[in-house]
C-alpha positions in Angstrom: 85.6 96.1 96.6 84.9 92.4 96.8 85.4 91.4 100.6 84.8 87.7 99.3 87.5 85.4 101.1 89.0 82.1 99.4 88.0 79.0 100.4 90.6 77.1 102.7 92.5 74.2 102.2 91.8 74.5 98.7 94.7 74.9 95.6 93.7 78.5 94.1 94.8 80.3 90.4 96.6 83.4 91.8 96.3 84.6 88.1 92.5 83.3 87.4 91.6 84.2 90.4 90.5 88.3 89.4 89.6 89.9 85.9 90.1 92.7 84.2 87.9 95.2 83.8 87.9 97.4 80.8 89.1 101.3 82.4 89.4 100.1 86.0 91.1 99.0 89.3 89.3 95.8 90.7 90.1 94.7 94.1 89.2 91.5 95.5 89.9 90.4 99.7 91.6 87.6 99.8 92.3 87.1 103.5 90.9 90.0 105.8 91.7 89.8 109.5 92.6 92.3 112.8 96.1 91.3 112.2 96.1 92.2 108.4 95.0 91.4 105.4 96.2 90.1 102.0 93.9 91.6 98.6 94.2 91.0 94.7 94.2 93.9 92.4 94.2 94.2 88.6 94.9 97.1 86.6 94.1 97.9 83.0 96.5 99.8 81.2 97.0 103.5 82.0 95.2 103.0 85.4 96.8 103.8 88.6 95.5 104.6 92.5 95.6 107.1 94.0 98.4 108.7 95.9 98.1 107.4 99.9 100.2 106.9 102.8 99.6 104.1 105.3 100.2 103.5 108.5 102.0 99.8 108.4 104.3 98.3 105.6 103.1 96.5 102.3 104.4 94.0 100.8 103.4 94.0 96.5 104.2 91.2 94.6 103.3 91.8 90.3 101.3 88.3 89.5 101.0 89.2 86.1 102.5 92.5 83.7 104.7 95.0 84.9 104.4 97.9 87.9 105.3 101.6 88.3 105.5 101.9 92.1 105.8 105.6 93.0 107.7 106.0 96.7 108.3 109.3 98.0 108.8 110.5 94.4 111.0 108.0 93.6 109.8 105.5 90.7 110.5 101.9 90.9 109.1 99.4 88.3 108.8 95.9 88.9 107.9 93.0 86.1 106.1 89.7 87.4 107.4 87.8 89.9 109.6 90.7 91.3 108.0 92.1 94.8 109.0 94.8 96.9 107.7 96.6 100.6 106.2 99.5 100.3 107.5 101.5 104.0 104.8 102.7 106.6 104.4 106.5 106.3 105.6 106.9 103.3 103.5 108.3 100.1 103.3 106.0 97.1 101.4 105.1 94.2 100.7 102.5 91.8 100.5 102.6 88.3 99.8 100.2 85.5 101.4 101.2 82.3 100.0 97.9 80.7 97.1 95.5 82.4 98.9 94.4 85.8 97.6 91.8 88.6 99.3 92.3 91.9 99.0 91.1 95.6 99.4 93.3 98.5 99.9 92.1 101.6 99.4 94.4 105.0 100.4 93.1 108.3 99.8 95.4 110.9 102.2 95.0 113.6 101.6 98.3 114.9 102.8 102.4 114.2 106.8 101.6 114.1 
């Protein structure tokens, strides 16, 4: 994981911004603090992570392709642009049925 964090008051290509690599998820930090962090994944096709559950809400936005976000065993896809929250404590996936670029957001405002 690339814990590299964007230059500031600086106009960035949220698309240009990570590549794809053949067979893999790539994660790159984008802003990493105490209070949260906000990260840059891509996807190639027929990749996916893991199952998890976390401990505050995340927010996914698709930059680019489409999303198979798995909640609780309910399936939700999104296309870019569309975003949704992922709840706290809840288990969920991601899966990328084509190559996908996504941002996740985490604030962590505590176990609620």
């Amino acid at each position: 994981m690339n814990h590299t964090q964007l230059e500031k008051s600086k106009v960035h290509d949220t698309v240009e911004m990570i590549e794809y690599v053949p067979h893999s998820v790539v994660s790159k930090t984008i802003v990493n603090k105490s209070t949260g962090s906000v990260s840059i994944l891509s996807f190639d096709a027929g990749e996916g992570m893991t199952e998890k559950i976390s401990p505050f809400d995340s927010f996914i936005q698709v930059v680019e392709g489409n999303a198979e976000i798995i909640i609780e065993e309910r399936t939700f896809f999104l296309e870019t642009g569309q975003c949704m929250i992922i709840p706290a404590h809840k288990s969920n996936c991601i899966k990328a049925n084509e190559r996908l670029k996504i941002l996740i957001t985490i604030i962590k405002s505590g176990y609620e």
